[in-house]
N, C-alpha and C positions, 0 to 999 in steps of 0.2 A: 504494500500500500504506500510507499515511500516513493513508488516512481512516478516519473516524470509525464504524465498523461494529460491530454488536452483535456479527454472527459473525463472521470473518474469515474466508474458507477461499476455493478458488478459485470455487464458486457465486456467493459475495454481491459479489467483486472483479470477477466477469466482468458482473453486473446493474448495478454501481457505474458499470463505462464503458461501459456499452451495448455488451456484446458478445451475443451470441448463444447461449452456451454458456462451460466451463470448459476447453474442451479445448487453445485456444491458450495460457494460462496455467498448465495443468497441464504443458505441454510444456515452455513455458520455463521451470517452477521444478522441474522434474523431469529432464527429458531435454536440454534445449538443452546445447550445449557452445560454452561464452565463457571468456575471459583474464578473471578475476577481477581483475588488477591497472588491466587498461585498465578495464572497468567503475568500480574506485574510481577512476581519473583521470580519465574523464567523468564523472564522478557529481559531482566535488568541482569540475571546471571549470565545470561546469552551476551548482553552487551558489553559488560565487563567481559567476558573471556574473549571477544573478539578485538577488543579496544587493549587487553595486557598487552605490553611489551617486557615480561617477566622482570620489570626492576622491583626490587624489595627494600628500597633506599627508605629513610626516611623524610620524610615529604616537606618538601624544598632544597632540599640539597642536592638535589640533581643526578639522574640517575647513570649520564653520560660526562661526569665532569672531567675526568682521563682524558678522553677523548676529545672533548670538547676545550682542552687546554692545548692536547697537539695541534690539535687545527687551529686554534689562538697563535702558538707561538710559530704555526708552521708559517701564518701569512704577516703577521706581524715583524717576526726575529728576533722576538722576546724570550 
């Protein structure tokens, strides 16, 4: 549901994934019955695991600062 479509509605989202029809999308955004609260806790585990970039620093201290000091002094010659 995040893309980029002139129309939105269930037609142009079901053509979007190669579905066949609207009717399995019209069912889950009409009729299905789901725990709202587990779908935001998947939704936001799913985010976070696709947004890690495994740094376990602590936060503000920069998880690339090594690196981030060679390439300082690589273009500077500090």
């Amino acid at each position: 549901m995040l893309m980029e479509l002139e129309d939105v509605n269930c037609w142009s989202l079901s053509a979007a994934i190669c579905e066949r029809g609207p009717h399995r999308l019209h069912h889950l955004l009409s009729r299905a019955v789901w725990d709202e609260q587990e779908v935001l806790e998947r939704t936001a585990l799913w985010a976070v695991n696709l947004l890690d970039d495994g740094c376990r620093s602590v936060p503000g201290t920069g998880c690339g600062r090594v690196r981030d000091r060679k390439a300082y002094v690589t273009t500077t010659g500090r």
